[in-house]
C-alpha positions in Angstrom: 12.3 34.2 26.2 13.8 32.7 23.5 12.1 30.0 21.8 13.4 26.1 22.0 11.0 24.3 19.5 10.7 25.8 16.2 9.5 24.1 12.6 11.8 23.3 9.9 10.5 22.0 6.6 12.8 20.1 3.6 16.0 20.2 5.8 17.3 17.3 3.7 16.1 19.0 0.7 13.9 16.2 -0.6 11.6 18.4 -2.4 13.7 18.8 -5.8 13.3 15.3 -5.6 10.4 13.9 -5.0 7.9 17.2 -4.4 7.6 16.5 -0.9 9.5 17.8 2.2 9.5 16.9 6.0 7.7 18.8 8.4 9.8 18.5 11.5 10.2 20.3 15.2 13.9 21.5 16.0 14.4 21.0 19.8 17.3 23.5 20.9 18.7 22.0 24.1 22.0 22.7 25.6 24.9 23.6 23.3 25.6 21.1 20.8 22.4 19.2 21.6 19.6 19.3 19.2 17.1 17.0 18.4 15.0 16.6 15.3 11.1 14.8 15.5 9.0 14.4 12.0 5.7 15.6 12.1 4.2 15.1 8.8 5.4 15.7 5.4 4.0 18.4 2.4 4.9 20.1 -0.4 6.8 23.5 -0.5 3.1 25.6 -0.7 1.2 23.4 1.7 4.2 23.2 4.2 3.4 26.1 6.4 -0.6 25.6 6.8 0.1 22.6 7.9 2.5 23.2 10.7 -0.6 25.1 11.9 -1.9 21.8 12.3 -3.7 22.0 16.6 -1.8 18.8 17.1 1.6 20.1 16.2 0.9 23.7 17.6 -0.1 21.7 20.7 3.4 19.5 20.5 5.1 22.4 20.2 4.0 23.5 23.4 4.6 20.8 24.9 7.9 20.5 24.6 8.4 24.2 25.6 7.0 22.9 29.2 8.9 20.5 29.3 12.5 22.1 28.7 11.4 25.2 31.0 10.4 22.6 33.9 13.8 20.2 33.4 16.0 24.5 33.5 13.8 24.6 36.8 14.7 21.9 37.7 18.5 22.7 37.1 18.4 19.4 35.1 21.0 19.2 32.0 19.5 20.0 28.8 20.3 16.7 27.2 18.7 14.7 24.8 18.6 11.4 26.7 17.0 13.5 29.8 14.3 15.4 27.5 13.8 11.8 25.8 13.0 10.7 29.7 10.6 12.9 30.5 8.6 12.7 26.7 8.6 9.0 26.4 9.0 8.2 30.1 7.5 10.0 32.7 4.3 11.0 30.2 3.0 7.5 31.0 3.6 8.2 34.6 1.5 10.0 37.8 3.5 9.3 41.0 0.5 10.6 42.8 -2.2 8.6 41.1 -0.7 4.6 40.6 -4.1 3.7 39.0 -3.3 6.8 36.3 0.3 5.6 35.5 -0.5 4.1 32.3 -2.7 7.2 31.3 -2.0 9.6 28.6 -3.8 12.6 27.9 -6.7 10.6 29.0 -5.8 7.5 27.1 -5.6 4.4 28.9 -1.4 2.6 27.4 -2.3 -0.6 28.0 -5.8 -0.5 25.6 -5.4 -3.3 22.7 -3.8 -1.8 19.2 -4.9 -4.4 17.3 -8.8 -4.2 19.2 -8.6 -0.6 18.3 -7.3 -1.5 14.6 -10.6 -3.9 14.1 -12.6 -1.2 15.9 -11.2 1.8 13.2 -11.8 -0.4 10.6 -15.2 -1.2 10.8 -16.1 2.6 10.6 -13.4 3.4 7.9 -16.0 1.0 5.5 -13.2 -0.4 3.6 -13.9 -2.2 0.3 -14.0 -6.3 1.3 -10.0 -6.7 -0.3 -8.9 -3.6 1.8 -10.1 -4.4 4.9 -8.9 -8.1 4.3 -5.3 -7.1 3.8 -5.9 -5.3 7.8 -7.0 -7.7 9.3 -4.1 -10.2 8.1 -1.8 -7.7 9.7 -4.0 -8.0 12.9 -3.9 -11.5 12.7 -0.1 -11.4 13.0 0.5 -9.0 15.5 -1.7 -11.4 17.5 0.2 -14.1 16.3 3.3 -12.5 17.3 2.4 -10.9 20.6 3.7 -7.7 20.2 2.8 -4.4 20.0 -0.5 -5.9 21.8 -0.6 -1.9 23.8 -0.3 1.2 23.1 2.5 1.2 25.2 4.2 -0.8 22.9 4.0 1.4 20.2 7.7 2.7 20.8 10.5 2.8 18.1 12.5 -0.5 19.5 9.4 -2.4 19.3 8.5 -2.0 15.6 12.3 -3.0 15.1 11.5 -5.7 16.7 8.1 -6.7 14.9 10.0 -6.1 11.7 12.6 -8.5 13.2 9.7 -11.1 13.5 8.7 -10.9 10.4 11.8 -11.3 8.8 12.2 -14.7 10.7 9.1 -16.2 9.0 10.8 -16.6 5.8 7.8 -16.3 3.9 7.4 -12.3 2.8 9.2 -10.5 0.5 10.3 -7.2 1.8 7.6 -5.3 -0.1 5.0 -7.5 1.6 7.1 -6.5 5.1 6.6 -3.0 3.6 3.4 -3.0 3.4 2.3 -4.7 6.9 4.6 -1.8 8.3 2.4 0.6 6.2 -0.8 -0.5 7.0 0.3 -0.2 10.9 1.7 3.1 10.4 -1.8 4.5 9.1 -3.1 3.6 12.3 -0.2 4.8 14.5 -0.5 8.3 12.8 -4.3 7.8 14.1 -3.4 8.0 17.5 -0.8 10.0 17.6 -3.1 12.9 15.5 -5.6 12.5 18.0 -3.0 12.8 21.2 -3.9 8.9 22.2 -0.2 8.0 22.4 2.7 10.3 22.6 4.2 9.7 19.6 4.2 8.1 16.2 7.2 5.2 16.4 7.2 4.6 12.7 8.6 8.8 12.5 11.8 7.5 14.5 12.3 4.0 12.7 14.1 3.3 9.0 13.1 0.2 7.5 13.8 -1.2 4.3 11.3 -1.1 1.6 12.4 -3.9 -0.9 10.9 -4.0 -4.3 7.9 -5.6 -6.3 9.0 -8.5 -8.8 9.1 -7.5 -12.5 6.3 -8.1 -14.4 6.4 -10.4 -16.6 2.9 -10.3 -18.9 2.3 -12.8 -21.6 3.0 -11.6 -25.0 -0.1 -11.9 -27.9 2.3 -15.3 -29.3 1.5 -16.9 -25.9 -1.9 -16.1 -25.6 -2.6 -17.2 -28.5 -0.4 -20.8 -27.9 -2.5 -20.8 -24.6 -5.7 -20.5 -26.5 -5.3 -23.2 -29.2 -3.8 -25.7 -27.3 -5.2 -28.8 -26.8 -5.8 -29.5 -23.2 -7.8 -31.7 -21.2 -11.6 -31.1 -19.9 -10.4 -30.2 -16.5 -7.3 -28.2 -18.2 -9.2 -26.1 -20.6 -11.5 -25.0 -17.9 -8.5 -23.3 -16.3 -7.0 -22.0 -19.7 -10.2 -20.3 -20.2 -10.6 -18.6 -17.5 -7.3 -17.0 -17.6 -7.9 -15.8 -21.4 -11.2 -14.6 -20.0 -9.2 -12.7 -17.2 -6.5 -11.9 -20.0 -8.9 -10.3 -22.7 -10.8 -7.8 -20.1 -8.5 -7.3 -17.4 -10.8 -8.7 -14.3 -8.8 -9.7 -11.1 -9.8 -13.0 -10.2 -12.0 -11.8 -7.4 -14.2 -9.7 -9.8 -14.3 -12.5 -12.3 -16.1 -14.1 -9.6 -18.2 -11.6 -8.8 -19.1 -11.2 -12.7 -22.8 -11.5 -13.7 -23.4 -10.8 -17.5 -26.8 -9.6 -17.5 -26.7 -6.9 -14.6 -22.8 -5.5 -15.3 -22.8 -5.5 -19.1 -23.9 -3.3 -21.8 -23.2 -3.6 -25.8 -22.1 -0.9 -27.9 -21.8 -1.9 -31.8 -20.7 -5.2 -31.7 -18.8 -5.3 -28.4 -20.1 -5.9 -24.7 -18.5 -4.0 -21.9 -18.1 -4.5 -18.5 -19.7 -1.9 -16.2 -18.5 -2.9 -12.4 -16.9 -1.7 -9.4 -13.5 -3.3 -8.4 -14.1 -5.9 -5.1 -10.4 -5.1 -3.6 -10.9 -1.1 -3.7 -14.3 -0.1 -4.9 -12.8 1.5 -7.4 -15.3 1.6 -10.7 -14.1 0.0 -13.8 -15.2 0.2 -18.0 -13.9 -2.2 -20.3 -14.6 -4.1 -22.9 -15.0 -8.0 -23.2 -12.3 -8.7 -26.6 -13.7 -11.6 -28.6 -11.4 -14.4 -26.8 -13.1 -13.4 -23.7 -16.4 -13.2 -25.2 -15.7 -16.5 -26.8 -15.3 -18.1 -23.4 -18.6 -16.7 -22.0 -20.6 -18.1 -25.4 -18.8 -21.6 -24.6 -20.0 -21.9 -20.9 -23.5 -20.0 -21.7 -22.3 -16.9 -19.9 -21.9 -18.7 -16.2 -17.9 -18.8 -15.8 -17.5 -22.3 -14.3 -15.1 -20.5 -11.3 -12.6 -22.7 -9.0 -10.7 -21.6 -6.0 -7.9 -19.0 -6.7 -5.1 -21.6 -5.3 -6.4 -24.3 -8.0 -6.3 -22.3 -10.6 -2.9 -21.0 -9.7 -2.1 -24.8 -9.8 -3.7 -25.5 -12.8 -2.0 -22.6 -14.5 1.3 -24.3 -13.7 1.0 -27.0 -14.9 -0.1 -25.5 -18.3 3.0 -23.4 -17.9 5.3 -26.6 -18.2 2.8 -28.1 -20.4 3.0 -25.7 -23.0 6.8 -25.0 -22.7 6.2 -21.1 -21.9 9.1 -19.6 -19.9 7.1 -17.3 -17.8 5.3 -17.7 -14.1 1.7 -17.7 -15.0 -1.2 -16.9 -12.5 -4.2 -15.1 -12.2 -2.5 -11.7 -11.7 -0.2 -12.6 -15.0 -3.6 -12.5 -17.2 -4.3 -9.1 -15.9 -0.7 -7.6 -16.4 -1.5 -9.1 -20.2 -4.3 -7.5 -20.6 -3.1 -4.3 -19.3 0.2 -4.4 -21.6 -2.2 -5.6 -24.8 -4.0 -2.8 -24.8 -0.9 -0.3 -24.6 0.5 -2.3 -27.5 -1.6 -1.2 -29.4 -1.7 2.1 -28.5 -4.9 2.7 -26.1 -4.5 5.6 -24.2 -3.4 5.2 -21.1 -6.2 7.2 -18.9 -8.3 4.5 -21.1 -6.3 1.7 -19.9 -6.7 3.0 -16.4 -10.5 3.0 -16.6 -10.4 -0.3 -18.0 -8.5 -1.7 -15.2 -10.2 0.4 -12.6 -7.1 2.2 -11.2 -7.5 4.8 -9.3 -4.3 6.7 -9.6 -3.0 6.4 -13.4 0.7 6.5 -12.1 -0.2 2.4 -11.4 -0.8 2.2 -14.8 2.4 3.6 -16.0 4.1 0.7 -14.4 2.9 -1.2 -17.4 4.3 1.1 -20.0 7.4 1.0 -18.9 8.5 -3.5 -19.8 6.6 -2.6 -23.2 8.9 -3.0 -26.1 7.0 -2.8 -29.7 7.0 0.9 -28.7 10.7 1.1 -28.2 10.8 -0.8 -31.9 8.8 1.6 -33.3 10.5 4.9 -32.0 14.1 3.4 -32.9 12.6 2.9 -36.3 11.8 6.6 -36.4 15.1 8.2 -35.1 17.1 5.7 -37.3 15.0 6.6 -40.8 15.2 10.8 -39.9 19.1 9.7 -39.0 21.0 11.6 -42.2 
């Protein structure tokens, strides 16, 4: 008998690309009818072991049933019919009405975002993490949709992505990433056969892009650190040139305690810690405008709410005439930049910052300009 489901990887030939093909299940239908479905993603030597995968292997027969029951059947080996009987009648027992929501001995109408908040405290996500989650709970509530597994189809996470559009308060990369974090979760019950498929592999949304950073240069740290500024003023400048000079969030600045997460080598401290938002462990050392900041408050940061200082920081900005947005996040992007002026090496620079994947890092590299200065210089002078 031949065979009506068979795997395809890098059909679009996205490998050459990015290193990374699609996994997907060909359907052979009638003639002229063939339907695709994603089922994961690898790269051209991992491809085959994991279409081996029990789920997919179990998929795949699945579908086999299927078509040979609807040629039975004498039903027309359409799309739109096949589509029936996988998303449709799977939720369905004509003979059992209490079972009709049931799926592989899931229960459709259980709570997604109960079984996000259920996931997540097992997962033991660091405290940043698991805050980001539960914000996208909080607005599926909000929204009242995709309250079900049943919802999870296609046309609803259009429409979710719809709602949040209508808010007028996300960027599309923070759109992106409430859709990623849901998709995580989605792949999570469709890998373990709770629903009957993953609706993010049948949606295309758009994925936007992060604003360019824009990191003080050392001329405006330094304007920052001698200006004169008011009690309440100078308390906020010196936390960012604290943040600035060792590259601590805002949240780990907070969490700071000099005498159990430093240690002094020559005539420098360092900051031995673990990053609150990911866990991540970090090294780096505390430059002597930070250091001068801890010797003027007697090594206990006098710490303010994140949205005040953001304020505060503001109103420096205008104060100070510097043409830049400035925030908490800006003294870490200057921090991250300084060091790659002056050429640190950038697995150093990751350390320092606590990244975990040094391709973050790069991001930095790439606004610097003294090195495009210097390498001009170069080519120009061995120019004949």
């Amino acid at each position: 008998m031949k065979k009506r489901v068979k795997v395809v990887f890098d059909r679009k030939g996205s490998v050459a690309k990015t290193g990374y093909g699609k996994i997907e299940l060909c359907i052979y239908l009638q003639a002229g009818e063939r339907k695709y479905e994603t089922v994961g993603t690898a790269t051209s030597e991992e491809w085959e072991a994991a279409a081996q995968n029990k789920n997919v292997v179990a998929r795949i027969k699945h579908y086999e049933q299927i078509i040979n029951a609807m040629t039975v059947l004498g039903e027309d080996l359409t799309i739109e019919t096949f589509n029936r009987h996988v998303y449709g009648s799977e939720l369905k027992d004509i003979e059992t009405p209490d079972n009709k929501y049931m799926y592989m001995g899931h229960d459709q109408r259980r709570s997604f975002p109960q079984f996000i908040e259920e996931y997540l405290q097992k997962e033991g996500l660091s405290e940043g993490t698991s805050k980001h989650v539960k914000v996208v709970v909080e607005s599926l509530n909000k929204s009242h949709m995709l309250q079900t597994f049943a919802d999870l189809t296609p046309a609803n996470i259009i429409k979710y992505d719809d709602y949040l559009h209508a808010q007028n308060n996300k960027t599309l990369s923070t759109i992106w990433g409430y859709h990623k974090r849901l998709k995580k979760y989605t792949r999570v019950l469709w890998r373990d056969q709770m629903i009957p498929n993953n609706p993010y592999d049948h949606v295309q949304l758009k994925r936007g892009k992060h604003k360019e950073r824009r990191p003080l240069n050392e001329e405006e740290l330094l304007k920052m650190r001698k200006a004169k500024l008011s009690d309440k003023l100078a308390r906020v400048r010196d936390l960012f040139i604290f943040m600035a000079y060792t590259g601590l969030s805002y949240v780990d600045m907070c969490s700071f305690d000099f005498m159990t997460m430093t240690e002094k080598k020559g005539r420098l401290f360092y900051i031995d810690g673990a990053r609150v938002k990911t866990g991540s462990k970090f090294f780096t050392p505390i430059l002597p405008p930070a250091q001068a900041v801890l010797d003027k408050y007697n090594y206990k940061l006098p710490i303010i709410t994140n949205q005040k200082l953001n304020d505060y920081l503001h109103v420096i900005q205008e104060k100070l005439d510097i043409n830049k947005p400035i925030t908490c996040h800006v003294a870490r992007h200057s921090f991250a930049t300084l060091l790659l002026t002056y050429d640190f090496p950038i697995e150093k620079v990751a350390r320092a910052l606590g990244h975990k994947d040094i391709k973050t890092t790069q991001v930095y590299a790439k606004i610097l300009k003294k090195p495009m200065f210097q390498h001009t210089e170069q080519i120009v002078s061995a120019i004949r």
